[in-house]
C-alpha positions as CSV (number, residue, x, y, z in Angstrom):
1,X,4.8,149.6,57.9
2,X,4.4,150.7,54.1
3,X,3.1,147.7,53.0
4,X,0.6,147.3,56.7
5,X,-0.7,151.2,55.4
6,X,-1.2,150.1,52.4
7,X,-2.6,146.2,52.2
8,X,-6.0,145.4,53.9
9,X,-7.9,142.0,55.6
10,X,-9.1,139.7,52.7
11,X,-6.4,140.3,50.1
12,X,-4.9,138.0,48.0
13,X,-1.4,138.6,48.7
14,X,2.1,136.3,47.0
15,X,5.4,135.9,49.5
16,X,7.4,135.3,46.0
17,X,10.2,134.0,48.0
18,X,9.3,132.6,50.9
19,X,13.0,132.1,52.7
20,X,12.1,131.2,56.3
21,X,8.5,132.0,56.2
22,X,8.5,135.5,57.9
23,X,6.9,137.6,55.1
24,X,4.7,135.3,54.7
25,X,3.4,135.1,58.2
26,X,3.8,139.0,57.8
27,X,1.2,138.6,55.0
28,X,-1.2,135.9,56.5
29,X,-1.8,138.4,59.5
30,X,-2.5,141.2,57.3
31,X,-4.9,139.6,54.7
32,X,-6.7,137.4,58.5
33,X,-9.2,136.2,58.2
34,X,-10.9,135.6,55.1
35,X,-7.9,136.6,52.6
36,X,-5.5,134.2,50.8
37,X,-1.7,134.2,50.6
38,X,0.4,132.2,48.3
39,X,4.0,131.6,49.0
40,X,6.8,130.2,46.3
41,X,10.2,129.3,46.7
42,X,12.7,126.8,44.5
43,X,14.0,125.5,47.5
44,X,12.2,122.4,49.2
45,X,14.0,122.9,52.3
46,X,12.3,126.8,52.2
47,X,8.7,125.6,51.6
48,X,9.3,123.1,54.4
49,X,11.0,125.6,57.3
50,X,7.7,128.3,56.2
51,X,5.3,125.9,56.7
52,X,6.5,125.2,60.1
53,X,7.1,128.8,60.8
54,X,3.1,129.3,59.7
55,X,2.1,126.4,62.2
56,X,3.9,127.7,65.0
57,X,2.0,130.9,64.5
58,X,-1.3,129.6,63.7
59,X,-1.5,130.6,60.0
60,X,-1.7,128.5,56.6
61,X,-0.9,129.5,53.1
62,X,-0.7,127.8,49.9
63,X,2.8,126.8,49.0
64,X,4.9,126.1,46.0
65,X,7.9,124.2,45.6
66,X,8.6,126.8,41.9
67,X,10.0,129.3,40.7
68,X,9.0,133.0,41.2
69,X,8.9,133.2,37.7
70,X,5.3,130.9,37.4
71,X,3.0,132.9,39.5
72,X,1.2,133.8,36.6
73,X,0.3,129.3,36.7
74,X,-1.3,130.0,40.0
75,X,-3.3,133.5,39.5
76,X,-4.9,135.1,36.9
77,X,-3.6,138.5,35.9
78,X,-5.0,141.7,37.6
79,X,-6.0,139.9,41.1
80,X,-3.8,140.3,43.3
81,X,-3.7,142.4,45.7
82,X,0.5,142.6,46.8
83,X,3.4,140.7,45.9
84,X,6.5,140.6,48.3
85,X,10.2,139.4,47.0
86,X,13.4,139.0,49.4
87,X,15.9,138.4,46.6
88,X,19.5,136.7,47.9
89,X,19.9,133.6,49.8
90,X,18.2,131.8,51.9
91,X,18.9,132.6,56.2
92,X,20.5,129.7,57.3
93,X,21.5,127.8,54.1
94,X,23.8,127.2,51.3
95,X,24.6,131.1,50.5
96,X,26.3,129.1,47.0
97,X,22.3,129.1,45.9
98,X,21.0,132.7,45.4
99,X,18.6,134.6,43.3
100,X,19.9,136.3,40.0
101,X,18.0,138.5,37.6
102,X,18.1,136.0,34.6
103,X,15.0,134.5,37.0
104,X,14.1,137.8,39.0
105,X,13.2,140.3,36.6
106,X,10.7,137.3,34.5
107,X,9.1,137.3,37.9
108,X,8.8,140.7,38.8
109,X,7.5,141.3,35.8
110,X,4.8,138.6,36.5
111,X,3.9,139.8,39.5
112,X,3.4,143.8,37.7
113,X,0.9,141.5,35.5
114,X,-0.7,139.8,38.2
115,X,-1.2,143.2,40.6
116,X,-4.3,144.8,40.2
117,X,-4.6,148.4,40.0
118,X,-3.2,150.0,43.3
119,X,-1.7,147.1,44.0
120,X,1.7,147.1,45.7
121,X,5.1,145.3,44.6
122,X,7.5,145.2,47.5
123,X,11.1,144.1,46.2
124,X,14.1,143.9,49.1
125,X,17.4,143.9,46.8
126,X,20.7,143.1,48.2
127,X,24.7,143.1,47.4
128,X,27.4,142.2,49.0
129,X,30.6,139.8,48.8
130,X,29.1,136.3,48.4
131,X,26.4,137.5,45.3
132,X,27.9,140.7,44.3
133,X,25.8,143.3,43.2
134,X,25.0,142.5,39.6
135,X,21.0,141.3,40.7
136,X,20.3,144.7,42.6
137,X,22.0,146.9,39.5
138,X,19.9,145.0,37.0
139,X,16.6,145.2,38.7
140,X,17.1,148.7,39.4
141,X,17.9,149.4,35.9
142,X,14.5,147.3,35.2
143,X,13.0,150.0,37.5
144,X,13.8,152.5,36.5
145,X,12.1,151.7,32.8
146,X,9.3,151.2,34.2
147,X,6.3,153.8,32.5
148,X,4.8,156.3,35.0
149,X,1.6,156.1,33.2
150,X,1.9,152.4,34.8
151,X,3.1,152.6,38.2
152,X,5.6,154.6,40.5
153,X,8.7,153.3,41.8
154,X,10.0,154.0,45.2
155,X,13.7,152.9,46.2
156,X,14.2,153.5,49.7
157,X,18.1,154.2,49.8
158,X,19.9,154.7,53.6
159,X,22.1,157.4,53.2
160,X,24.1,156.6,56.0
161,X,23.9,153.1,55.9
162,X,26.6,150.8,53.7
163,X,26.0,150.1,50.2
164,X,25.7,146.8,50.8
165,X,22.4,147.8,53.2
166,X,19.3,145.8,51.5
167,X,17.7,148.3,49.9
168,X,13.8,148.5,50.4
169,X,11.7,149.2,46.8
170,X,8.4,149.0,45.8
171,X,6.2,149.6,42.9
172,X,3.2,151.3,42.9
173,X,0.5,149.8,39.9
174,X,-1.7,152.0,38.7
């Protein structure tokens, strides 16, 4: 709902992690129809279950079999309009192969460069037994160095929820 309020038709929006393809599709209905989406995941078999997810809804979006960590090969700085990460594992696959923030916080820095003022950053963190919580704690370190005279951070925290809850953030760019 933050990110619907806030994104509008035409946009050039990035699914940095496209999983399953649902953020993406998420994003190809938003930006409908003359907008552009580009979605990136290191995982063939994640590029290849998103572009069937698109098909089955009717959408397309430009996919690449790369790292988060490149989008700055594929836009120029200052052009994009949103930039959505889903850090962990992949639904449905090996949860030994997840994201760390030796590769995470390169890219979410790249995606603060390739946001154009008001743009939006929208980063879902997780923890829990499998990846531990060393990712989440390091990005939210990274947030929280982040100058206000460049963007505002927002970490949605549950208060009743677990601590292993994914936790909901985004950034702002101003």
């Amino acid at each position: 709902r933050f990110l619907a309020a806030h994104l509008h038709p035409g946009g050039k929006f990035l699914d940095a992690t496209c999983g399953n393809g649902g953020d993406t599709a998420f994003l190809c209905r938003l930006t409908a129809p003359e907008g552009r989406v580009l979605g990136f995941d290191i995982q063939p078999e994640a590029i290849a279950s998103t572009r069937q997810n698109l098909a089955r809804k009717g959408f397309a979006a430009e996919l690449h079999c790369d790292s988060h960590a490149n989008l700055l090969q594929y836009v120029q700085p200052g052009t994009v309009d949103a930039v959505m990460f889903n850090f962990g594992w992949l639904p449905g696959a090996d949860h030994g192969v997840f994201s760390h923030a030796q590769s995470s916080i390169p890219a979410l820095e790249a995606a603060l460069e390739a946001l154009r003022p008001g743009g939006v950053l929208s980063a879902i963190l997780y923890s829990g037994r499998v990846i531990g919580s060393d990712e989440k704690t390091e990005i939210l370190n990274w947030m929280r160095t982040l100058p206000l005279n460049r963007c505002t951070v927002l970490v949605c925290g549950f208060a009743n929820w677990a601590e292993t809850a994914p936790l909901p953030c985004f950034v702002l760019k101003k």
